[in-house]
C-alpha positions in Angstrom: -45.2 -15.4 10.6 -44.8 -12.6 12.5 -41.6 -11.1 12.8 -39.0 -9.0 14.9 -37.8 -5.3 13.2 -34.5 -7.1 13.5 -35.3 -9.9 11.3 -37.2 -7.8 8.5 -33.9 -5.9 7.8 -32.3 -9.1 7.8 -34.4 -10.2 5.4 -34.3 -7.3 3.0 -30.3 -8.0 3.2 -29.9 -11.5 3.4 -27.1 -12.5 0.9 -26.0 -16.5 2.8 -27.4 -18.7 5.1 -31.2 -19.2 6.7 -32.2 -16.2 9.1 -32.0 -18.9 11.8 -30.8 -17.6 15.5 -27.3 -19.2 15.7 -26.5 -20.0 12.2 -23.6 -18.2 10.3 -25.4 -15.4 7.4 -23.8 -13.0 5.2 -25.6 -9.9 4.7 -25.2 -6.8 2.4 -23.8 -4.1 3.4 -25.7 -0.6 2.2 -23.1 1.9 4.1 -19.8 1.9 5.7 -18.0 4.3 8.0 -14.4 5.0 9.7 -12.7 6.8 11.7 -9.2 8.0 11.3 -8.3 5.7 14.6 -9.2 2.5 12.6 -9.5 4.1 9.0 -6.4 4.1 7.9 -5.8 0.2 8.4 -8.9 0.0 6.8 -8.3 1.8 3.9 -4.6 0.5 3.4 -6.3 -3.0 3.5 -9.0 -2.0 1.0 -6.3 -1.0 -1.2 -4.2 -3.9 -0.6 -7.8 -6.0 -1.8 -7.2 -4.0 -5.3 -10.9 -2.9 -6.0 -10.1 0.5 -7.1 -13.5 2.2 -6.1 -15.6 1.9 -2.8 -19.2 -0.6 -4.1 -21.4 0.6 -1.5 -24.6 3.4 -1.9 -22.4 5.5 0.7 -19.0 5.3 2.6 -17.7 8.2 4.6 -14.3 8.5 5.9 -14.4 10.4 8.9 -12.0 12.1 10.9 -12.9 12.8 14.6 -10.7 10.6 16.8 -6.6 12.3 16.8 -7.5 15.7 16.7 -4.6 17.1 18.2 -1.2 17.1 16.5 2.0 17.1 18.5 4.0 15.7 16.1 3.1 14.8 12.6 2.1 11.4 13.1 -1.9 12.4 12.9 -1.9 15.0 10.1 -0.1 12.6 8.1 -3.2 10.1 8.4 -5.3 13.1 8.3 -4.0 13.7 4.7 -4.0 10.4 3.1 -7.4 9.6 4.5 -8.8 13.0 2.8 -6.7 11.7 -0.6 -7.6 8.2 -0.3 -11.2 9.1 0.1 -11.4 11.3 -2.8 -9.6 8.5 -5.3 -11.8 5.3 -3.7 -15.0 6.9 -4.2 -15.9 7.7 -0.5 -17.0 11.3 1.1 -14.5 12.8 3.8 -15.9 13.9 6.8 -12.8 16.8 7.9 -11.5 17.4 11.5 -13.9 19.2 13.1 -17.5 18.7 11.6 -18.0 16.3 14.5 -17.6 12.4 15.9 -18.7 9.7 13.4 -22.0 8.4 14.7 -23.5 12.0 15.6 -23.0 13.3 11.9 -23.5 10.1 10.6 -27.3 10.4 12.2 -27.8 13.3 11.3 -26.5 13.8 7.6 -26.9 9.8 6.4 -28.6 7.6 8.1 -31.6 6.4 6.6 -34.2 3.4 8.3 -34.0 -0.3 7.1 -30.5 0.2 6.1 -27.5 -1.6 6.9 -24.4 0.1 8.3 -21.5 -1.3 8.9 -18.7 0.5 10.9 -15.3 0.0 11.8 -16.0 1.7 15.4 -17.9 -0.3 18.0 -19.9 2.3 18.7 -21.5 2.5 15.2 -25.0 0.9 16.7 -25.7 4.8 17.7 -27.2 4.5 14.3 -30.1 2.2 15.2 -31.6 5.3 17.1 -33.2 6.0 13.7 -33.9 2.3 12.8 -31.2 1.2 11.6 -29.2 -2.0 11.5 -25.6 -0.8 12.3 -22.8 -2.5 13.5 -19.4 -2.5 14.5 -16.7 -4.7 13.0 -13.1 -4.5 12.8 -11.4 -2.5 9.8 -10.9 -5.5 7.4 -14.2 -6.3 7.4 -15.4 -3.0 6.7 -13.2 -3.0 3.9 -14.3 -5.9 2.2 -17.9 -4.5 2.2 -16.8 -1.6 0.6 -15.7 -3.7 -1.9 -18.9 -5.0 -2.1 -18.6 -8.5 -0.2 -21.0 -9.7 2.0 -20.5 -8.9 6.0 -20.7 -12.4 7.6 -22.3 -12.9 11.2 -24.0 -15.3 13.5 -27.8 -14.8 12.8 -28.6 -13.4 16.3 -31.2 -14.1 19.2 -33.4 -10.7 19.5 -33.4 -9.7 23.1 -37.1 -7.2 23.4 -36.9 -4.5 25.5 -40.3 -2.9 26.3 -40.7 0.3 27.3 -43.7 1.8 29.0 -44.6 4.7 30.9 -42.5 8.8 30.0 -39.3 9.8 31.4 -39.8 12.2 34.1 -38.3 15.7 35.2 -34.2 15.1 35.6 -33.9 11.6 34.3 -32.1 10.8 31.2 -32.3 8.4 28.2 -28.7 7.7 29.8 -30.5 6.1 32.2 -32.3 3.8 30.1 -28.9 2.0 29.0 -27.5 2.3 32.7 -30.8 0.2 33.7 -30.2 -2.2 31.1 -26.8 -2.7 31.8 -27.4 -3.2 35.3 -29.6 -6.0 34.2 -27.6 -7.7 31.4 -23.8 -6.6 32.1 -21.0 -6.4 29.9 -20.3 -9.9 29.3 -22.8 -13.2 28.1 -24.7 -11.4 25.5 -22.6 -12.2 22.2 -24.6 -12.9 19.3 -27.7 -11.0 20.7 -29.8 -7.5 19.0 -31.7 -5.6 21.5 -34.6 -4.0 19.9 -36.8 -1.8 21.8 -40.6 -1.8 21.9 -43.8 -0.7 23.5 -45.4 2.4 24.1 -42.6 4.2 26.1 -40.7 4.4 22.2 -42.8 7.3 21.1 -41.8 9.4 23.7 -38.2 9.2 23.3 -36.7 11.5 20.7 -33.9 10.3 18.0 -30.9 11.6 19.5 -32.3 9.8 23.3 -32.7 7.0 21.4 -29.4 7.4 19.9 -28.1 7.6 23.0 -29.8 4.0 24.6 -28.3 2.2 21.2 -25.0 3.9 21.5 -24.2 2.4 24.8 -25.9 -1.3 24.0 -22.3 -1.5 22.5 -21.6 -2.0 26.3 -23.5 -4.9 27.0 -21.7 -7.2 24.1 -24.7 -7.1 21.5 -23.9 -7.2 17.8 -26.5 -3.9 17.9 -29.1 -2.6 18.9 -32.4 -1.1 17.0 -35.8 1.0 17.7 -38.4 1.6 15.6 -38.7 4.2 12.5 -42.0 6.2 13.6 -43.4 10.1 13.7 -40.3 10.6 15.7 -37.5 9.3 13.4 -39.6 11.8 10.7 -39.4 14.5 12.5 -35.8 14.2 13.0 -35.0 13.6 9.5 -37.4 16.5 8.2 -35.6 19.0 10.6 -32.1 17.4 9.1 -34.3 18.1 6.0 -34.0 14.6 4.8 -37.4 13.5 5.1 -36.9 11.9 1.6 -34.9 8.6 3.5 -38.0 8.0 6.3 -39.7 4.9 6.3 -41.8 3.7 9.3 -40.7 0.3 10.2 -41.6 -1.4 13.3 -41.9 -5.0 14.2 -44.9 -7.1 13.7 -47.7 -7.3 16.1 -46.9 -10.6 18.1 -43.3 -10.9 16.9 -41.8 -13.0 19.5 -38.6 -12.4 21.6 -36.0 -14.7 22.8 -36.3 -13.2 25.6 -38.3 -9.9 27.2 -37.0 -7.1 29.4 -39.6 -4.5 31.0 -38.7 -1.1 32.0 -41.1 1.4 33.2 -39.4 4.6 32.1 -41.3 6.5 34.8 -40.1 4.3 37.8 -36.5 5.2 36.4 -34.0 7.2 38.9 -30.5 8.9 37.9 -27.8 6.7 38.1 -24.1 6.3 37.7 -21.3 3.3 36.1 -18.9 3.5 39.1 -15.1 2.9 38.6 -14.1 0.7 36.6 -16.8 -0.8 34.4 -19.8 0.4 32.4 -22.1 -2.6 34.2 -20.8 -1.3 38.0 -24.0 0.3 38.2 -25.4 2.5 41.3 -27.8 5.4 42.0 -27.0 8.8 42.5 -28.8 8.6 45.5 -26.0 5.9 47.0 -23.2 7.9 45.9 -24.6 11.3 46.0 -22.0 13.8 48.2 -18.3 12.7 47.0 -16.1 15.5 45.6 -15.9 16.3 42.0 -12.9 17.9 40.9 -13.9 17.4 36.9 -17.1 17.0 34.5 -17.0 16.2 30.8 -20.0 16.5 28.5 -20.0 14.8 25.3 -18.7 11.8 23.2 -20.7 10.0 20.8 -23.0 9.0 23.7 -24.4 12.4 25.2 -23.3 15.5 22.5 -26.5 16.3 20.7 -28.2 19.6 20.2 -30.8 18.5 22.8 -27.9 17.5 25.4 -26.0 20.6 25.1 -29.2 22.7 25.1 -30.0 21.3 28.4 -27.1 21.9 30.0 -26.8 25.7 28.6 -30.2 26.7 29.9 -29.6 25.1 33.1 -26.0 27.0 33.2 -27.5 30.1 32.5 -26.8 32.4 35.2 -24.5 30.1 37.4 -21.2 29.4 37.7 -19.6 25.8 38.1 -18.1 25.5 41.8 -14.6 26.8 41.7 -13.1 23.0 42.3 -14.3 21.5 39.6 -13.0 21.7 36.0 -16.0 21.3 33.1 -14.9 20.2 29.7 -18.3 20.9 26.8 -17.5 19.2 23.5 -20.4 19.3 21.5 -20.8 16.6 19.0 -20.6 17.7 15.8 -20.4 21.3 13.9 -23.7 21.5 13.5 -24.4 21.5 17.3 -21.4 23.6 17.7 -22.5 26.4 15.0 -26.6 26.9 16.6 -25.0 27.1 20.3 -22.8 29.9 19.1 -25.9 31.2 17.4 -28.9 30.7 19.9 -26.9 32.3 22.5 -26.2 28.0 24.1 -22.5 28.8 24.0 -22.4 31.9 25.6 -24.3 30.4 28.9 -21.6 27.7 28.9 -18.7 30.0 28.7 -19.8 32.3 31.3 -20.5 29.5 33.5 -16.9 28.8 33.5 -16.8 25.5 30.9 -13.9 24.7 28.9 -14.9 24.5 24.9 -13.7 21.2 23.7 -13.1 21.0 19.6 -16.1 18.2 18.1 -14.5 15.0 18.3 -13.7 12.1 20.5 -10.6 13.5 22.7 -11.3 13.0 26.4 -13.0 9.7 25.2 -10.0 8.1 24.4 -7.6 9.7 26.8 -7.0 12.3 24.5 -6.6 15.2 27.0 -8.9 16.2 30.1 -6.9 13.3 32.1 -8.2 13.8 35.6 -5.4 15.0 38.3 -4.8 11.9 40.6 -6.8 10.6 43.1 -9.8 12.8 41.7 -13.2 11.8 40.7 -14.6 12.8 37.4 -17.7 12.6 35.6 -18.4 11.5 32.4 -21.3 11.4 30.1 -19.0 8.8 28.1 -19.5 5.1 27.1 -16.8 3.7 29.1 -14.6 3.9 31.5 -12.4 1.3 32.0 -9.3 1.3 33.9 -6.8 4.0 33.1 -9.0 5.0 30.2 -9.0 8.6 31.0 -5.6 8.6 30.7 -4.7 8.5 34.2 -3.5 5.7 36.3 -5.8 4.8 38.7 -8.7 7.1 38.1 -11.8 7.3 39.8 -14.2 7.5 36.1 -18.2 8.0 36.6 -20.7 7.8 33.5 -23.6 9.4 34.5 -26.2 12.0 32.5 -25.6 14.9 31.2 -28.5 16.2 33.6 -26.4 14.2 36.6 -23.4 16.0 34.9 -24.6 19.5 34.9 -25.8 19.4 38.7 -22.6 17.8 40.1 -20.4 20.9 38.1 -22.5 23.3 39.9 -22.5 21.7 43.4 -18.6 20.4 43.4 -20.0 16.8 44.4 -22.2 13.9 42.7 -25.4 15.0 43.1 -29.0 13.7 42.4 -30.2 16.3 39.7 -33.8 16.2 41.1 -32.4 17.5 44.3 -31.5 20.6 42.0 -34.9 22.4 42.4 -34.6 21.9 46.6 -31.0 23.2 46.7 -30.9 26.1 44.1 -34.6 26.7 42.8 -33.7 25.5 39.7 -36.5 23.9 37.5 -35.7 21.3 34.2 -35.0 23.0 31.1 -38.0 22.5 28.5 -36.3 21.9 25.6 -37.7 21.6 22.4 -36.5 19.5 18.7 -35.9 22.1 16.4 -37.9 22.1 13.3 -35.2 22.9 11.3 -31.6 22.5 12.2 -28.5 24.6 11.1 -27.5 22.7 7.4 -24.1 22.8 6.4 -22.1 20.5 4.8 -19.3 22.3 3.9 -16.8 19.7 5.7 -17.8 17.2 4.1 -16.2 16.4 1.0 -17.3 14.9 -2.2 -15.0 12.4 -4.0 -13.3 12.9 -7.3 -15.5 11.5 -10.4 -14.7 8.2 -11.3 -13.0 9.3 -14.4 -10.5 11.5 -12.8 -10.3 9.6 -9.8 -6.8 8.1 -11.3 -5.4 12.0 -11.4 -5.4 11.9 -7.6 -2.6 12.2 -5.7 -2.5 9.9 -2.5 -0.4 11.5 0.5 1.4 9.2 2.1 3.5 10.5 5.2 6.4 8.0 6.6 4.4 7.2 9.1 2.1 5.1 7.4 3.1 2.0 7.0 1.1 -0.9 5.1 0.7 -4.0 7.6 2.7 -7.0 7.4 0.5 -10.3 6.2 -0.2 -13.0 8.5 1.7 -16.0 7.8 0.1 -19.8 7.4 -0.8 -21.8 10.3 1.5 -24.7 10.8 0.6 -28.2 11.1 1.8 -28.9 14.9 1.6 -24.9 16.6 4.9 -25.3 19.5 3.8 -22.5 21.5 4.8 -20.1 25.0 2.2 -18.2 27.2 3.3 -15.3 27.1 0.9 -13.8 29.0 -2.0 -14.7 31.8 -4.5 -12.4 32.3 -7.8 -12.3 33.8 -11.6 -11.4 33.5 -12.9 -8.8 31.1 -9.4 -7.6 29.4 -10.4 -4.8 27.1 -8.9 -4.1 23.8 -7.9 -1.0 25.7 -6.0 -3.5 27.7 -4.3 -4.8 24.8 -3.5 -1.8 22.9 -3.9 1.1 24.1 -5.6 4.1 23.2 -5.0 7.8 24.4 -1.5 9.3 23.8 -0.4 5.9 21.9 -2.9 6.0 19.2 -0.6 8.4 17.1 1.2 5.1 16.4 -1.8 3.2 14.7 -0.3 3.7 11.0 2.7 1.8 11.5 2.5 -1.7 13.2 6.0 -2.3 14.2 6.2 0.8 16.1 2.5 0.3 18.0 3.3 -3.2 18.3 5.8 -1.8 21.1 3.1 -1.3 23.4 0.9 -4.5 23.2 -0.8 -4.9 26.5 1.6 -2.0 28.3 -0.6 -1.9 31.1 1.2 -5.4 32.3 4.9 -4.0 30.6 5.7 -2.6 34.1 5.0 -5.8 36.2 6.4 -8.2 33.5 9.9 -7.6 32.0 11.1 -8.0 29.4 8.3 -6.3 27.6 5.3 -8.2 25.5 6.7 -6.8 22.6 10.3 -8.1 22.5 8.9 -11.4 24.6 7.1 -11.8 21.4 9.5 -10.8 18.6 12.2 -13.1 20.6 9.9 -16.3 20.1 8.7 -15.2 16.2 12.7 -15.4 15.3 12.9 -18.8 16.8 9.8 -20.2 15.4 7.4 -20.3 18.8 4.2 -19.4 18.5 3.4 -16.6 21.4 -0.1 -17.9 23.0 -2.1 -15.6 26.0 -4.6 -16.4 27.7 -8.0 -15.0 29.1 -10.5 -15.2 31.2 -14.1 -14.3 30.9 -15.1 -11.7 27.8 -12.0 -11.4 26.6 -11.3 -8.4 23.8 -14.6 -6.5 25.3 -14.7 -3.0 24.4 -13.4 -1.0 21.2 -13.4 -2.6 17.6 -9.7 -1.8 17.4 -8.3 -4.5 15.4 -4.5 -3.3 16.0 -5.5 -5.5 19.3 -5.4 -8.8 16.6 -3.2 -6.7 14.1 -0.4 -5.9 16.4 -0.1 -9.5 18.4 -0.3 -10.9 15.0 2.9 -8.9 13.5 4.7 -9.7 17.3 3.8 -13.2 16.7 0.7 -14.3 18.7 -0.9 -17.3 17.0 -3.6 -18.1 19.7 -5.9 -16.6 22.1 -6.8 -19.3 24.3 -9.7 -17.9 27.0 -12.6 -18.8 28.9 -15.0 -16.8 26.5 -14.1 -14.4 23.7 -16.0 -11.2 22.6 -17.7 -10.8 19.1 -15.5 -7.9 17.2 -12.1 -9.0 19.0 -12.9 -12.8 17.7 -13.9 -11.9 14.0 -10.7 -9.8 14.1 -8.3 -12.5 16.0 -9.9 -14.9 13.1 -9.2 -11.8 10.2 -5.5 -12.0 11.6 -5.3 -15.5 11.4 -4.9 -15.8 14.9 -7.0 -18.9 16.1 -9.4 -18.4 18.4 -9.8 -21.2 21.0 -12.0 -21.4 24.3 -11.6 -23.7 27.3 -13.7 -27.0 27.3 -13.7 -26.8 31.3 -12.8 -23.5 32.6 -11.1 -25.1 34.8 -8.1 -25.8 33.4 -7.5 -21.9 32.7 -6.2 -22.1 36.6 -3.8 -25.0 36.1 -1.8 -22.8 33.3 1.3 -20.4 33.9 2.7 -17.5 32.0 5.7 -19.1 30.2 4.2 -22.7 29.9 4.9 -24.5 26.9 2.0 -25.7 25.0 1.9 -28.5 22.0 -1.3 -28.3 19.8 -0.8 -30.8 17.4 -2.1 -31.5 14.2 -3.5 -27.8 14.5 -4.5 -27.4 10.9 -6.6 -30.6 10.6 -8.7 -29.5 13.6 -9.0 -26.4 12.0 -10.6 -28.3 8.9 -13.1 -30.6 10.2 -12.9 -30.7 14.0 -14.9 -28.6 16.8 -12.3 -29.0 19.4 -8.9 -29.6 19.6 -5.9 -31.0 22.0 -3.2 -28.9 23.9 -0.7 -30.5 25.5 0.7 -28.1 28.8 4.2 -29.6 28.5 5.7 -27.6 30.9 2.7 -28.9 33.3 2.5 -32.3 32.0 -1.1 -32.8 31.2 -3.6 -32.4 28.1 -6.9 -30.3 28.0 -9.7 -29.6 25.1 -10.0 -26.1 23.4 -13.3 -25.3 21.7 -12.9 -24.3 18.1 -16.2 -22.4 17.8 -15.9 -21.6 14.6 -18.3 -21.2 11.3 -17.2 -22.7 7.6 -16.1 -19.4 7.0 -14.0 -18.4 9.7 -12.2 -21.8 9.2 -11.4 -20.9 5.3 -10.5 -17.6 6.9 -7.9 -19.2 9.3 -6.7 -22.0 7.0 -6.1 -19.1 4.1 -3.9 -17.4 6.1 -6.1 -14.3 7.1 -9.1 -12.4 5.6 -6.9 -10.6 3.3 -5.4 -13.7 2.1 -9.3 -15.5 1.5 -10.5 -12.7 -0.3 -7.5 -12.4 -2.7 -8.1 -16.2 -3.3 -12.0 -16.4 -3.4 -11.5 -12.9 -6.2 -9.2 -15.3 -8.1 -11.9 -18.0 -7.8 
């Protein structure tokens, strides 16, 4: 039978279950990465598991997230993920050689394998045919102790693409087209895989870019094929050794198929504040720009940065608008200073920001108020930036590079009109710049027990979740709407310093509602853990979108939140709610989401039992005085999971087994 690309490297992994669309699998895990945002949960957890050395063929601890140190909250993590690393058995990327996913294509991953990541944006990797995904940190740790990654066997979603990308218009387009089509939310338990004869002409790192962003649309990943591209890529990393052409099967059939006609594609934008708010340039073309920012995980590559220096070269940004260049890795950074790249950016007036995430997160380059900025970014939800109330576009580096110069959005094909300015040929190198210097090997297993792990006093090893009890006696303590991010829940930016040390985090659970809703979430929450109430929220549509930050289970869970109740719930934010022993519960009729008030009391009883053997499950609204069903869409595992007392908990008892 003919097969997907999806399902062959399902196949070749398939530890549990029947590769049938729907049906709970556990797959094995060939590499892992994290980043020092999630890493050090993950890591504390994996030691907390007690398997003393990592079991997959490669993990890499990376640091590329809290770069900047005010205060010693992030060199303290920075330290005991570089110890940690070296006495577990995994290599340390080191602040500075670049963000995860761009160094992670271009010094390890390898076609047909399976990576599993605790960043949501680890599906950048299936830009060189891989299967990669993001997960939250405990899971990630488990598989580097060697257990199986457990998912729903997905739907494959085929996206053909015909036709060449033409003068101006970016693979950044691709993913804004797709999202326009699909959206952010109803696409859980889906893998887009891309086909057709518009794949050749897309390059690895364009690629890279498309699979980046399908983290956007709610996919567990997404995946193109290995061909004479993905070898040229790898020979030029000089890892030709790894390629493997892989491809789908001639007549391998799609749950469902999406055509795009890559040369019938226009420059577009994601307008304030979702990644699916999508809009041509030509709409918006003509509002002030007061900042650009070219980078992130998405849009950082040699070929990006390349672009935008040649196109710089001899101009000047308009005097209003600020540009931030943060190239993705060192290995970009080191051939711009070489070829001359940097130097064009410089003298165009561009800021030079270090290789990492920063103005990603919030992390600096907050936009002055009421300003637009531009982004070549993955998201930009609300506040993201770092600013309240900002006005965030995602749009190309090419759409990037012409608005900087023009001080307004601008169509990039209008470029050669307005200035004279043609599109930058630029060309893969055969050979990049190879230097793995950062990137540090770990100690031998035999001396592995002669390493010191730093430990700051900031780090903090997370409290366990306690056991369900039989009848849950519970409070709302919050109502919130459609699409609540994680970023929503726990947020990033100037805040993530906290991530090692869970009480002090936990302070600012969901502190975008803190200022309309006093007393805080936090002490709301810590009030009803003393008197034994179970803290409940509830969501609306695609709840936990966004960022596989499980401090957004790990935090409600140490304040006291025992169940998300919401309309629909997103993949990473459910496995980790579940991983937390927080139970995960969606409406039966959506309707009764609008007949519930913050501060209602709510009954579940005989909680436990459902758990066991049931697929829904009874709340009683006693403040409102009526019943409604819950969903408890939940596999044999996740049930074990939640009845155990958390993943930590299962896997301590299944190792005893």
């Amino acid at each position: 039978m003919a097969q997907t690309l999806t399902y062959k490297i399902l196949e070749k992994h398939l530890l549990e279950g029947e590769l049938i669309a729907g049906q709970p699998i556990g797959i094995r895990i060939d590499q892992t990465l994290t980043q020092d945002a999630t890493g050090t949960t993950a890591f504390l957890l994996f030691e907390s598991m007690g398997t003393a050395r990592v079991q997959t063929e490669l993990s890499v601890s990376y640091v590329d997230h809290n770069m900047s140190q005010f205060g010693p909250e992030n060199h303290n993590d920075h330290l005991y993920l570089q110890t940690i690393a070296s006495k577990t058995g995994a290599l340390h990327s080191r602040p500075g050689n670049g963000i995860c996913h761009q160094v992670h294509l271009e010094r390890f991953g390898r076609p047909g394998a399976t990576l599993l990541g605790s960043d949501s944006h680890t599906p950048t990797g299936g830009g060189i045919g891989m299967l990669a995904i993001g997960a939250g940190g405990m899971d990630v740790a488990v598989a580097m102790g060697g257990g199986p990654f457990y998912m729903t066997c997905p739907k494959v979603i085929g996206v053909e693409l015909t036709g060449k990308l033409t003068d101006w218009v970016a693979s950044k387009d691709v993913i804004l087209k797709l999202l326009s089509i699909l959206t952010t939310k109803g696409n859980v338990g889906c893998v887009v895989e891309y086909f057709g004869d518009g794949v050749e002409t897309l390059t690895v790192p364009q690629r890279a870019t498309i699979t980046n962003m399908g983290a956007e649309l709610g996919v567990t990943c997404s995946v193109f094929p290995s061909d004479e591209m993905t070898e040229d890529f790898l020979a030029a990393q000089g890892r030709d050794d790894v390629y493997e052409p892989m491809s789908a099967d001639a007549g391998a059939k799609y749950d469902r198929v999406i055509q795009i006609d890559l040369s019938t594609l226009e420059p577009m934008a994601a307008c304030p504040s979702s990644p699916d708010n999508i809009l041509p340039i030509s709409e918006i073309a003509g509002r002030k720009v007061n900042q650009v920012v070219i980078g992130s995980c998405t849009n950082s590559s040699y070929m990006d940065m390349m672009m935008a220096a040649d196109t710089f070269k001899g101009r000047k940004i308009d005097p209003m608008v600020e540009l931030g260049i943060a190239p993705g890795s060192k290995q970009v950074l080191q051939m711009l200073a070489e070829n001359g790249g940097m130097a064009n950016l410089i003298a165009a007036g561009a800021r030079i920001v270090e290789s990492g995430c920063g103005p990603c997160i919030g992390q600096g380059f907050s936009p002055a108020d009421g300003t637009v900025t531009l982004r070549t970014f993955n998201r930009n939800f609300a506040g993201r930036t770092g600013t309240k109330g900002d006005q965030a576009y995602l749009v190309s580096p090419e759409t990037a590079v012409a608005s900087a110069i023009m001080g307004e959005i601008t169509d990039p094909r209008d470029l050669k009109n307005l200035m004279g300015i043609k599109y930058p040929t630029i060309k893969m190198p055969k050979d990049f710049l190879i230097d793995d210097s950062m990137i540090e090997q770990p100690a031998p297993f035999e001396e592995s027990s002669k390493v010191e792990v730093l430990r700051g006093p900031t780090i903090v090893v997370p409290e366990s979740p306690k056991q369900l009890p039989e009848t849950l006696n519970g409070k709302v303590l919050l109502k919130c709407g459609d699409k609540i991010t994680t970023d929503h829940i726990m947020p990033a930016g100037a805040f993530l310093k906290y991530r090692s040390n869970v009480p002090e985090y936990s302070k600012y659970v969901f502190n975008c509602f803190n200022e309309e809703i006093q007393p805080t979430f936090a002490e709301r929450g810590l009030a009803l853990k003393k008197d034994g109430i179970g803290g409940i929220v509830v969501g609306g549509d695609s709840y936990g979108q966004g960022s596989s930050r499980e401090h957004a289970a790990l935090c409600p869970m140490y304040l006291g939140v025992r169940v998300v109740i919401a309309k629909a719930i997103e993949r990473i934010h459910k496995a980790n709610l579940i991983n937390f022993c927080i139970v995960p519960i969606e409406f039966d009729n959506p309707a009764d989401y609008d007949k519930i008030g913050a501060d209602d009391e709510i009954e579940i009883a005989d909680l436990v039992e459902a758990i066991e053997n049931k697929d829904s499950v009874t709340l009683k609204n006693k403040t409102g005085g009526f019943e409604f069903t819950g969903k408890l869409n939940l596999s044999a595992r996740d049930r074990d999971i939640l009845l155990a007392g958390g993943l930590l908990a299962y896997t301590r008892k299944k190792a005893g087994k």
